[in-house]
Structures are given as C-alpha cells and as structure tokens.
Backbone as numpy.savetxt, mean C-alpha at the origin, in Angstrom:
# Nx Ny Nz CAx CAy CAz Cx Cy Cz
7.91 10.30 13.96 6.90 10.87 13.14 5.57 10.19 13.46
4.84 11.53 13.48 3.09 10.33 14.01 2.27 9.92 12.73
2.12 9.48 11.86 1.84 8.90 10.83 -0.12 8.17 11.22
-0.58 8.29 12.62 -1.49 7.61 12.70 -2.62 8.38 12.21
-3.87 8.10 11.13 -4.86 8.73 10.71 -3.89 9.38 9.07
-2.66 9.47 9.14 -2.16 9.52 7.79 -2.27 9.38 6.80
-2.48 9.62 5.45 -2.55 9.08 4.05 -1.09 8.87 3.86
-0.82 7.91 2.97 0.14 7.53 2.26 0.26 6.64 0.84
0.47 7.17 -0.47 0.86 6.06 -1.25 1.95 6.25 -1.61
1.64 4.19 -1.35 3.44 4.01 -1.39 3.45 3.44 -3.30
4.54 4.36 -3.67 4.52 3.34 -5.13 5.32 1.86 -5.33
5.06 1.10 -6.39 6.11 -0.18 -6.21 5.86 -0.71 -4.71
4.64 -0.54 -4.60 4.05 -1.15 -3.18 3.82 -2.67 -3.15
4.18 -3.27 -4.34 4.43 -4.57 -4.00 6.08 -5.76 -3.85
6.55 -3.90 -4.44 8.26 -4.62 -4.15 8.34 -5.24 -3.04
9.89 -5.70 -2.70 10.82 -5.94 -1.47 10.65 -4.57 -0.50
11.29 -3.55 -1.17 11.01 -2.22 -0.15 10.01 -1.90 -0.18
9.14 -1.68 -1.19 7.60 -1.21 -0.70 6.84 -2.20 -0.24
7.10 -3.10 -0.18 6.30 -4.16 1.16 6.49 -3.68 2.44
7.78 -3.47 2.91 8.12 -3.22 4.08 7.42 -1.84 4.64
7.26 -1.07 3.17 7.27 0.48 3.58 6.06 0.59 4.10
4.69 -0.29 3.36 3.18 -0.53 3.68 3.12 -1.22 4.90
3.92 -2.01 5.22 3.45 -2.84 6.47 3.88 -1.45 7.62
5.38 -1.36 7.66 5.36 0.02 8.51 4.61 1.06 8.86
4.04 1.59 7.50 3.09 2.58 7.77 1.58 1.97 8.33
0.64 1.00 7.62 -0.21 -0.13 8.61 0.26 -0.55 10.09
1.20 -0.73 10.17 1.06 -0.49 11.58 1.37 0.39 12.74
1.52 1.21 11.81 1.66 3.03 12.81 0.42 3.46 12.59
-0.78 3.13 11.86 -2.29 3.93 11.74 -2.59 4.17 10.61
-1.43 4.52 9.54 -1.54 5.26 8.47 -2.86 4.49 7.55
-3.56 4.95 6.55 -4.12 4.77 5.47 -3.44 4.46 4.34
-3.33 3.49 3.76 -2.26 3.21 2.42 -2.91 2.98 1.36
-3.17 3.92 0.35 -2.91 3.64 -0.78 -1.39 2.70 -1.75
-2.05 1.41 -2.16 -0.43 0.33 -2.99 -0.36 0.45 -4.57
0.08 1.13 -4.86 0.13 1.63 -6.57 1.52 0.60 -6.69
0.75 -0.29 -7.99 1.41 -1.23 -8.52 0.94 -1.18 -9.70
2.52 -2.28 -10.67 1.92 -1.71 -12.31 1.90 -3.80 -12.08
1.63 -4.32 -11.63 1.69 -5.76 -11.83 1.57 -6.60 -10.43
1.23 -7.78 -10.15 0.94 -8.79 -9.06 -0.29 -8.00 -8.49
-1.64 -7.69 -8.95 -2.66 -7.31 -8.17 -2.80 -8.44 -7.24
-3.14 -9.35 -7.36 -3.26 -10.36 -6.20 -2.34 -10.17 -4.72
-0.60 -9.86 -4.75 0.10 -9.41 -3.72 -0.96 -8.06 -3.10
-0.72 -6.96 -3.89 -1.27 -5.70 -3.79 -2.47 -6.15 -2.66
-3.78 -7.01 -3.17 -4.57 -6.85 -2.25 -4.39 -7.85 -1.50
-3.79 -8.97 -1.36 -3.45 -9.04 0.00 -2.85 -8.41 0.88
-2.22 -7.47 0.72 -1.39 -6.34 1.13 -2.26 -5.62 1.94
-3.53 -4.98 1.22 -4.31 -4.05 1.44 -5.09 -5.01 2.85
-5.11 -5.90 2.42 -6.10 -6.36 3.34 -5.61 -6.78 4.65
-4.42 -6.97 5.09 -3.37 -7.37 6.13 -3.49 -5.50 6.56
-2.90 -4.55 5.95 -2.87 -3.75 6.22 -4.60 -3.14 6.93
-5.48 -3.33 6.71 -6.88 -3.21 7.13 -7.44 -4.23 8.24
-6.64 -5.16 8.12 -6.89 -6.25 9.36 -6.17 -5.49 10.69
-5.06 -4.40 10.64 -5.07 -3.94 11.44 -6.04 -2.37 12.19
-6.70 -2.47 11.21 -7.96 -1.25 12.08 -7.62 -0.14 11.25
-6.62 0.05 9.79 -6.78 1.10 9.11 -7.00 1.23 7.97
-7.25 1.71 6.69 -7.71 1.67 5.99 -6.65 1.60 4.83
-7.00 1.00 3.65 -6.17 0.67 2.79 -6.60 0.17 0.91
-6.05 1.21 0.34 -6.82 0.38 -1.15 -5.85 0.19 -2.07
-5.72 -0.60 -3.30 -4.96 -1.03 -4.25 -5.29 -0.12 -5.54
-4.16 0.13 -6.36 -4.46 1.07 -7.50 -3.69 0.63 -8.68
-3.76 0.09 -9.49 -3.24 -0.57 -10.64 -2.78 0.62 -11.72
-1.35 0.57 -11.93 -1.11 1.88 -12.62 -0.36 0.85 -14.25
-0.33 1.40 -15.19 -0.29 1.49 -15.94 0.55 2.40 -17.25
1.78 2.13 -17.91 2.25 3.27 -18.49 1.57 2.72 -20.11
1.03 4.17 -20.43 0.26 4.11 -22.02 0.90 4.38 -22.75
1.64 4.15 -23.66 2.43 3.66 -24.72 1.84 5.50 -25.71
3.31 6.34 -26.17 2.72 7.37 -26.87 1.91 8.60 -26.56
C-alpha cells in the first residue's frame, strides 16, 4: 500500500500498538494525525519524531464529556 503524502489518524496513538502504527505510517510518508485521551507529552514527542522524518504530523487531545 502507498501511504506516502497520506492522511492518517491513528486513535490510542500513544498506546503499545498505536505507537507502532504512527511510526509505520511516518515512515512510509504518511501525515499523522495522534488522537489521545491522556500522556500529551508522549503524543508530541511522537508527532515530532514522526516530522523529523520530512512529514507532517499533529497531536489532538480527545476527551469523553460526561452526559
């Protein structure tokens, strides 16, 4: 699959598997959006490893609202 110039968000992008899933897609080209409900600090280091390789990448802090 060519994934390079791609969008992707990965959710639980700071798990065990969604670590792996962001670094994979960062280094095939893709663009990653990391939707996480907790560890912003992982998240953007994430983003930013993922952008150190030449593609683009942002963090999105999700949230469930009660009701």
């Amino acid at each position: 699959m060519n994934t390079k110039n791609a969008a992707a968000i990965v959710t639980g992008g700071v798990g065990g598997l969604g670590q792996c899933i962001v670094r994979a897609l960062g280094e095939t080209g893709a663009h990653v959006v990391i939707a996480y409900r907790h560890s912003e600090e992982i998240a953007q280091a994430m983003a930013e490893d993922v952008r150190s390789k030449g593609t683009g990448s942002a963090c999105s802090g999700c949230s469930r609202q009660p009701g």
